[in-house]
C-alpha positions as CSV (number, residue, x, y, z in Angstrom):
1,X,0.0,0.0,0.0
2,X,3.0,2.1,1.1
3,X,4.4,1.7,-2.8
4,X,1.0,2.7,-4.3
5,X,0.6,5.6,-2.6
6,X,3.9,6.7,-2.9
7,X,3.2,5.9,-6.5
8,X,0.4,7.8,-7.1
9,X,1.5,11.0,-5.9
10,X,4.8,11.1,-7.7
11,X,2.4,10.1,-11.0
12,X,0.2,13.7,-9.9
13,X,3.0,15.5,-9.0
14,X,5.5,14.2,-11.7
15,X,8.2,15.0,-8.8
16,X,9.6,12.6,-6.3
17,X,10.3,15.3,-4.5
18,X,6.8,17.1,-4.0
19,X,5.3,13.5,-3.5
20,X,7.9,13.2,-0.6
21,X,6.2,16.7,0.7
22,X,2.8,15.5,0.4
23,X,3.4,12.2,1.7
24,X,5.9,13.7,4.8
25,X,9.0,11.7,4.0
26,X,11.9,11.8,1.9
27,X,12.2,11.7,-2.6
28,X,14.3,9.0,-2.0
29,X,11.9,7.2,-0.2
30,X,9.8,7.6,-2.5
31,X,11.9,6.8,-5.3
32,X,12.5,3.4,-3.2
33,X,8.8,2.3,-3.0
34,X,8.6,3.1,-6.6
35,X,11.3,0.9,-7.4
36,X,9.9,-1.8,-5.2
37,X,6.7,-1.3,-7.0
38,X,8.2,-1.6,-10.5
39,X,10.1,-4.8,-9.5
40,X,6.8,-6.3,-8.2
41,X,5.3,-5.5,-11.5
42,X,7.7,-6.8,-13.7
43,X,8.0,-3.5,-15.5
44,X,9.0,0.4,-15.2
45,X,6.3,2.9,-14.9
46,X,8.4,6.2,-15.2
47,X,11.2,7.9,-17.4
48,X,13.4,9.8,-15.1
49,X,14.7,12.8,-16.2
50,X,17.1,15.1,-14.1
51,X,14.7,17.3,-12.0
52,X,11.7,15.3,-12.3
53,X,9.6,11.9,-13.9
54,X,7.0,11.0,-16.1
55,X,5.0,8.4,-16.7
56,X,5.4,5.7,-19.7
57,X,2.7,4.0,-21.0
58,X,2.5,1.5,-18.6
59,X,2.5,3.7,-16.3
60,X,-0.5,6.3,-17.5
61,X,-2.6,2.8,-17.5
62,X,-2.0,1.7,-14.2
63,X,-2.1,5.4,-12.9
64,X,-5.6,5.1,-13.9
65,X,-6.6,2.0,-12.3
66,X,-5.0,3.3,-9.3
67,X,-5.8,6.8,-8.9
68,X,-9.7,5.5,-9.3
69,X,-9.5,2.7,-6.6
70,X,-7.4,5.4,-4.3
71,X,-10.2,7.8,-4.5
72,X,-12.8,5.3,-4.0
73,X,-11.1,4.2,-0.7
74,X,-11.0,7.6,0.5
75,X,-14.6,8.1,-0.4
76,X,-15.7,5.1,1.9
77,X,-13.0,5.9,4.8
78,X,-14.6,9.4,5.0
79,X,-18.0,8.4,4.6
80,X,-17.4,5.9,7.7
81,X,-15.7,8.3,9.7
82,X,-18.5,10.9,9.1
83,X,-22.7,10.2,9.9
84,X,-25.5,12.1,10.3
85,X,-24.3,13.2,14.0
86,X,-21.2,14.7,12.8
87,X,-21.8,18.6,13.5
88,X,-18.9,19.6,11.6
89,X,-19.1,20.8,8.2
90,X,-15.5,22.0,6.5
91,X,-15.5,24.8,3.8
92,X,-13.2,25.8,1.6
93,X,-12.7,28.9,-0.5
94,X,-9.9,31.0,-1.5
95,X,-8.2,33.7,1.2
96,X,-9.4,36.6,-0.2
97,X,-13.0,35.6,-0.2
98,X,-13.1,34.0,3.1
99,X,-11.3,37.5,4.5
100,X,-13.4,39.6,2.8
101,X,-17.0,38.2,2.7
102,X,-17.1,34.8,4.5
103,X,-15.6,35.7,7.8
104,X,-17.6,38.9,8.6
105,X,-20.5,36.9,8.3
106,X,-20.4,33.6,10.4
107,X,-21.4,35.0,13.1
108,X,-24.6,35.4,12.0
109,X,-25.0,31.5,10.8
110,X,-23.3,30.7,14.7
111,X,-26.1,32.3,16.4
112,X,-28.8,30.6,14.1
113,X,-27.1,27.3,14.1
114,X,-24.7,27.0,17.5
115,X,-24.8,23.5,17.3
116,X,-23.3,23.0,13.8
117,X,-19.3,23.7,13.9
118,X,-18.1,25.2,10.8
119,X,-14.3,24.4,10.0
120,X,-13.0,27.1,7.3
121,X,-10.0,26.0,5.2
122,X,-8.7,29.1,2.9
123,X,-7.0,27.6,-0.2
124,X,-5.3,28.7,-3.4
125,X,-5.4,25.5,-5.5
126,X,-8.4,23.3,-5.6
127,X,-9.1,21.1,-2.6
128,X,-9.5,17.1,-3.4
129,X,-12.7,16.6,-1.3
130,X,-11.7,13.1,0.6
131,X,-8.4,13.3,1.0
132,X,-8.7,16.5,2.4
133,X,-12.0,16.2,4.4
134,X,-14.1,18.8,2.6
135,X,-17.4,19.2,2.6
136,X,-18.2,22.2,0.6
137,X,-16.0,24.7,-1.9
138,X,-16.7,28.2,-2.8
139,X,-15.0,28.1,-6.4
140,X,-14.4,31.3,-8.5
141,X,-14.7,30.0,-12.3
142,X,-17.0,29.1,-15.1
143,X,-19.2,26.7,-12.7
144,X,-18.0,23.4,-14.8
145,X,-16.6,20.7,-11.9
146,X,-17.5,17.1,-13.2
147,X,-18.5,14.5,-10.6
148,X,-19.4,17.4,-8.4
149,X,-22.8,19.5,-7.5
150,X,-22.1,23.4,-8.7
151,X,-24.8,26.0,-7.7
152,X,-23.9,29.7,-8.7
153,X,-23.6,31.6,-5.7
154,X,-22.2,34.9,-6.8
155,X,-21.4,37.3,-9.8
156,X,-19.1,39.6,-10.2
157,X,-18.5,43.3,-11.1
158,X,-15.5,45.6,-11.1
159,X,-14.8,48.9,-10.0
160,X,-12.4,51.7,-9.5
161,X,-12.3,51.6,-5.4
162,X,-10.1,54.1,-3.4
163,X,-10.3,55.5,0.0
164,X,-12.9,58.6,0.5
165,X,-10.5,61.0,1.0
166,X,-8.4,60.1,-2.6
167,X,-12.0,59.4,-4.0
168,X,-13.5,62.7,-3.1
169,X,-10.5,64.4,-6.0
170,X,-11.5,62.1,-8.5
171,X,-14.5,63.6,-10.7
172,X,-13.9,61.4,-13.8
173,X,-12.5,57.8,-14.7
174,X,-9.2,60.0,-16.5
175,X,-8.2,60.9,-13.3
176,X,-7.6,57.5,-12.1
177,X,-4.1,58.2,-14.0
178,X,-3.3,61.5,-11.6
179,X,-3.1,58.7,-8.6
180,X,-0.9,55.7,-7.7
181,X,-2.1,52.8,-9.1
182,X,-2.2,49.3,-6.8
183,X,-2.0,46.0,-8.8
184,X,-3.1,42.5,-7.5
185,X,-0.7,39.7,-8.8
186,X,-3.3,36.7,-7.9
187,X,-6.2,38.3,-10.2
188,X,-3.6,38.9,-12.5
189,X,-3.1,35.4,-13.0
190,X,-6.3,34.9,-13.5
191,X,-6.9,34.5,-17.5
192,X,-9.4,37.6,-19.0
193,X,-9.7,39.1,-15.2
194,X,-10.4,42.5,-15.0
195,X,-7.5,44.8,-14.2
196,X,-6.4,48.3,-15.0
197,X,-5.8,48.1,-18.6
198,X,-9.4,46.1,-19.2
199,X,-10.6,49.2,-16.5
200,X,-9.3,52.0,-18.7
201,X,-10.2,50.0,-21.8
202,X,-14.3,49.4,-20.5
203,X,-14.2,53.5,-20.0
204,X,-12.9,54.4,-23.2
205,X,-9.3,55.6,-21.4
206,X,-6.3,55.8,-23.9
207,X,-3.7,55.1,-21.1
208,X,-0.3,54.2,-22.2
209,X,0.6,50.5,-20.9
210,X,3.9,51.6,-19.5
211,X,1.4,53.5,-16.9
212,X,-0.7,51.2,-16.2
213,X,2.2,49.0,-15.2
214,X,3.3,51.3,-12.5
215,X,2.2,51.2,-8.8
216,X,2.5,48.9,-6.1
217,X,2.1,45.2,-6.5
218,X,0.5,43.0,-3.4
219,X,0.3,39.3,-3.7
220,X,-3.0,38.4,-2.7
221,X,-6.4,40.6,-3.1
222,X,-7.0,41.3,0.6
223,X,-3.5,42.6,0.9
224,X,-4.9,45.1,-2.4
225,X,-8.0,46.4,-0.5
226,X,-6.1,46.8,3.0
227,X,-3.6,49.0,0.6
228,X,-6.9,50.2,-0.7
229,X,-8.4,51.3,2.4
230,X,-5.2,53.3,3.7
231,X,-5.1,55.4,1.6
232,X,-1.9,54.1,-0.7
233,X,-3.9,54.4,-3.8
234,X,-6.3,53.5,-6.2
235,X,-7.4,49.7,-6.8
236,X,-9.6,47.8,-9.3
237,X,-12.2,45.3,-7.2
238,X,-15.0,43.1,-6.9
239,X,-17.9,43.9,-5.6
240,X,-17.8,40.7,-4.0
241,X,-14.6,41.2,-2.1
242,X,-14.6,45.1,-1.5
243,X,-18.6,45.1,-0.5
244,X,-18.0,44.6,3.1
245,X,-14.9,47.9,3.0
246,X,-17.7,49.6,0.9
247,X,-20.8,49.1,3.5
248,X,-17.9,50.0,6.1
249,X,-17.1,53.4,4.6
250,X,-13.8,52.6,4.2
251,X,-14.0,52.5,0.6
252,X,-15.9,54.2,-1.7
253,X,-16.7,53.5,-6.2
254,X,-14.6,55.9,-7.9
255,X,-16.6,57.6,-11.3
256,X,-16.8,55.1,-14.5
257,X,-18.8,52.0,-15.5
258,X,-19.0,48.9,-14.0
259,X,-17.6,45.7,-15.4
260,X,-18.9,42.6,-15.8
261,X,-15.6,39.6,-14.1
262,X,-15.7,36.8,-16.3
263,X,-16.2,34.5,-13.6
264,X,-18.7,33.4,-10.7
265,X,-18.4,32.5,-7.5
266,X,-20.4,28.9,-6.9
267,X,-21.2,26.6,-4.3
268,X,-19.5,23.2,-5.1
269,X,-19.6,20.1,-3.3
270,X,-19.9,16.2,-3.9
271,X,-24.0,14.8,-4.6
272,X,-23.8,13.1,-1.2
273,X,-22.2,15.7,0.7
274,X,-25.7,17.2,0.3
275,X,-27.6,14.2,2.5
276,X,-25.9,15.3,5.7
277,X,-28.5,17.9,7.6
278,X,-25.7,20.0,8.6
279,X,-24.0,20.6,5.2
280,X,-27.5,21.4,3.6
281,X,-27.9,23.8,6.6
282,X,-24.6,25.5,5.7
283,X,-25.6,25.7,2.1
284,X,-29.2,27.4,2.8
285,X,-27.8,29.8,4.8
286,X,-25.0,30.7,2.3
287,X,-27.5,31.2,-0.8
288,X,-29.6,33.4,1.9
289,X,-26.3,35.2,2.1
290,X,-25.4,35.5,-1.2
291,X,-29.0,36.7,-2.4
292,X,-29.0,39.4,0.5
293,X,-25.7,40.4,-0.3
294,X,-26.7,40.9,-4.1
295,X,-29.6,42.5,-3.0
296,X,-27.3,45.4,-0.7
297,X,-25.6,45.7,-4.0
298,X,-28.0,46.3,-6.4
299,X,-29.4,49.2,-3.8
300,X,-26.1,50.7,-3.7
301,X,-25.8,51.1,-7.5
302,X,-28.7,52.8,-7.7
């Protein structure tokens, strides 16, 4: 079992070294079950090369098999460990949006529901639901997850945000360009997500790119609207993720149109993740959320 494991993760990671990190011991550890695994078998089941390995034939067949039968195992291990008495449900969404519109809200779903714990996991990459022991995902995308429930939970719109003291000098989108600009890296690796040049470009701005390239530069959106809200310049945000700074008076819409994100947040979890009382209670209570929350939004557009 040790060897299949040890297997399968170097096959996903096509690294003995990040299957040694996943799995808490050494690459060459690894690389030793592997071996062990490939003599059992009669046959390899990777090329080496110098800073990583990939699979052969025989070894994208039996990755396969085994991946399938792994997953299946961790499907019956968690749904043993968990019943209908389990009164924790774990969710998952990226930093940002558990920061910025998750967190100040489960208080709310605590005094309605004491008796249900909620376990908040915030995550980059996507979570694997068994082996990680989650129950529900908040997912920014295009709402396509096969083998999994998807429920859209949340659009999104872009604005020009800055503190009220730098937005009360701004009477027009072209003055954007008078103040420093703030640039989140994360969105920006987002493919088609709205920044400044798609801003400028949605209000009919000629800005030179060189420009628009200028400013400071912050990892992660939260870090952005903290910058944001401080008064260090100018930033382009969801509604989603700036709303609660917004409601807060901490920031306010600069002038210009809106724009449509090409993305949505939704509610994602596995079909039988939805027979547990608790997860279905966590669920209800988020699309309340969500429909208030576009509800607050539409009122402050108007």
């Amino acid at each position: 079992m040790l060897a299949i494991r040890a297997f399968e993760a170097a096959a996903r990671h096509g690294s003995f070294v990040r299957a040694g990190e996943e799995l808490c011991v050494s690459a060459g550890a690894v690389g030793h079950q592997v071996r062990l695994l490939e003599e059992w078998l009669g046959r390899p089941l990777f090329e080496r090369k110098a800073r990583s390995v990939e699979l052969n034939e025989s070894g994208r067949r039996y990755f396969v098999e085994v991946h399938q039968l792994l997953e299946e195992l961790e499907r019956a291990s968690l749904a043993l460990r968990r019943t209908d008495d389990d009164t924790q449900v774990t969710v998952t969404a990226m930093p940002s949006f558990v920061t910025r519109w998750l967190m100040p809200r489960l208080g709310r779903f605590t005094a309605l529901q004491p008796h249900i714990e909620v376990r908040v996991l915030g995550s980059v990459p996507h979570v694997d639901f068994a082996r990680d022991h989650v129950d529900l995902a908040i997912r920014l995308g295009s709402g396509t997850y096969p083998g999994l429930v998807s429920d859209m939970l949340l659009p999104e719109t872009y604005h020009a945000v800055a503190h009220p003291s730098l937005a009360a000098q701004i009477c027009r989108p072209a003055d954007v360009t008078a103040f420093a600009l703030l640039h989140d890296e994360y969105e920006q690796r987002i493919p088609a997500q709205v920044d400044w040049p798609r801003w400028c470009a949605a209000q009919g701005l000629q800005v030179p790119a060189q420009r628009l390239r200028q400013g400071l530069r912050f990892s992660h959106t939260y870090l952005t609207l903290d910058a944001a809200a401080a008064g260090a310049g100018l930033a382009v945000a969801s509604d989603v993720l700036a709303g609660e700074a917004l409601k807060l008076g901490q920031l306010q819409y600069l002038p210009g149109t809106p724009v449509k994100g090409p993305y949505q947040y939704y509610l994602v979890h596995p079909p039988a993740a939805a027979h547990r009382p608790q997860v279905q209670a966590v669920c209800d209570w988020l699309r309340q959320e969500a429909a208030d929350f576009r509800r607050d939004v539409r009122t402050r557009s108007e």
